[in-house]
C-alpha positions, -999 to 999 in steps of 0.1 A, spaced: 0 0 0 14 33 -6 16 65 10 -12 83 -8 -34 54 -2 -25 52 35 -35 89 34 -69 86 19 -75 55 44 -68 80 75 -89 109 59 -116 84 52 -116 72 89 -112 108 104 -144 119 83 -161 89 91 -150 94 132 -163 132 128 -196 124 113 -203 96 146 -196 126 170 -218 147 152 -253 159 163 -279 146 137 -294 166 106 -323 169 130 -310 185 157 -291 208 139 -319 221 118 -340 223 150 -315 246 164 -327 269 141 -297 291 140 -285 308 109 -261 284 81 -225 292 84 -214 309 48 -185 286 31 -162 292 5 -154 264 -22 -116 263 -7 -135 252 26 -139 216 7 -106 213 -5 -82 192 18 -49 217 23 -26 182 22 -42 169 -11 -43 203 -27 -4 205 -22 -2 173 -38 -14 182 -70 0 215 -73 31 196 -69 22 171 -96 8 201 -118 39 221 -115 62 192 -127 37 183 -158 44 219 -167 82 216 -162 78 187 -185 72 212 -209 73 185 -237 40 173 -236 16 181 -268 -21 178 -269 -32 148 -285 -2 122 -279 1 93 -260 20 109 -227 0 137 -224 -28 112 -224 -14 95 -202 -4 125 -180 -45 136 -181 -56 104 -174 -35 103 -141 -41 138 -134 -82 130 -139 -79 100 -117 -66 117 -89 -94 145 -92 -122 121 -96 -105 109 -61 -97 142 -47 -106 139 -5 -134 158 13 -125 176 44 -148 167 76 -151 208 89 -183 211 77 -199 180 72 -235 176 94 -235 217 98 -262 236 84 -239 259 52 -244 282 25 -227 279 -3 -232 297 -42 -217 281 -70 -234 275 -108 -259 247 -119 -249 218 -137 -283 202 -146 -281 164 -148 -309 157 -170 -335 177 -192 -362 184 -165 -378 212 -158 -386 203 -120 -376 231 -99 -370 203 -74 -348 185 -95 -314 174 -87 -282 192 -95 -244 194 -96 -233 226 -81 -199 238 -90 -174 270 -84 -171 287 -118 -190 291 -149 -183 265 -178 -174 234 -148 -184 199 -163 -203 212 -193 -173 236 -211 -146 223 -195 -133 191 -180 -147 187 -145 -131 202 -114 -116 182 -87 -147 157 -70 -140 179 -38 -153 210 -55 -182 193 -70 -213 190 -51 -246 172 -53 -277 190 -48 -306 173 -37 -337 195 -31 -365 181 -7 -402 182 -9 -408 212 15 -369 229 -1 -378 270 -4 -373 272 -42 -378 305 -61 -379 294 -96 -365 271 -121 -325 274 -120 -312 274 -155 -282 262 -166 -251 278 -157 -272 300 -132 -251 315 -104 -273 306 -67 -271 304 -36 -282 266 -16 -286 263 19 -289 224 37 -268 201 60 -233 191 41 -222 150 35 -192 137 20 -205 119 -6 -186 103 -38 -212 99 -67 -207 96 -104 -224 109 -125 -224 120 -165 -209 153 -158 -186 147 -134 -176 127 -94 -190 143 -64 -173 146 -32 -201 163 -15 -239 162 -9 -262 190 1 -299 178 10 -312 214 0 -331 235 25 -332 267 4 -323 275 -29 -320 313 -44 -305 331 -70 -276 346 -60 -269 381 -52 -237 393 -37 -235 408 -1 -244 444 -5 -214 468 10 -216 495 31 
């Protein structure tokens, strides 16, 4: 077993260990307070990120590779592997968050209560290859989720609900998170002043 694998295993067991000590979704939604605002680099794991910047900087050093042939490929491949892999962090899992990102639909339906991918910049999974699985999230609207309308594609918003680690393929891309959706809004940026 290697190094990185020995890692995963310990993250795996710390999130799992985290998520025991936990209150449950209920009690945390009964205590009615307000959900704590995240940022997307509140998902990313600061010992995994380093990892890849590492592995990033050397594929650039490379220098050699061109689009199309066999090692650069090869080097994507890896690269995409290690994404679709890419650890959750347990800070925020069972807490009531709000996060914005943009909608990825996963299907043609025009359920407002439909479920999502959520994601931390415009063009994620549909123009672009799809970010790391810990910057991808799952959204899962309930029957009695505030929804104000139909969120198009691509649609910046804002979702409140209780945060999972959850690992979930799907045709646009591999979660790392869940969010069982409370509230769902377009978004609007903090007014200053």
């Amino acid at each position: 077993m290697n190094s990185y694998q020995d890692m995963v295993r310990r993250r795996v067991i710390q999130a799992l260990a985290s998520v025991l000590a936990m209150p449950s979704v209920a009690l945390a939604q009964k205590a009615g307070g307000p959900p704590t605002e995240i940022t997307w680099d509140d998902l990313i794991d600061r010992e995994w990120a380093k990892g890849i910047q590492a592995e990033m900087m050397a594929l650039g050093r490379a220098g050699n590779l061109q689009d199309g042939t066999e090692a650069a490929n090869t080097a994507m491949a890896k690269l995409r592997e290690k994404w679709d892999a890419a650890p959750t962090t347990p800070t925020h899992l069972g807490k009531l968050v709000r996060l914005p990102g943009f909608v990825v639909p996963l299907d043609a339906s025009r359920d407002p209560r439909r479920s999502f991918l959520l994601v931390p910049y415009f063009g994620a999974c549909i123009h672009t290859p799809p970010p790391p699985a810990n910057q991808i999230v799952l959204i899962e609207p309930g029957s009695k989720t505030r929804v104000e309308r139909l969120m198009n594609s691509m649609e910046a918003i804002w979702v409140e609900g209780v945060l999972e680690a959850s690992r979930k393929k799907t045709a646009q891309g591999v979660t790392g998170y869940r969010l069982e959706a409370t509230r769902i809004e377009e978004y609007k940026p903090k007014k200053r002043g």
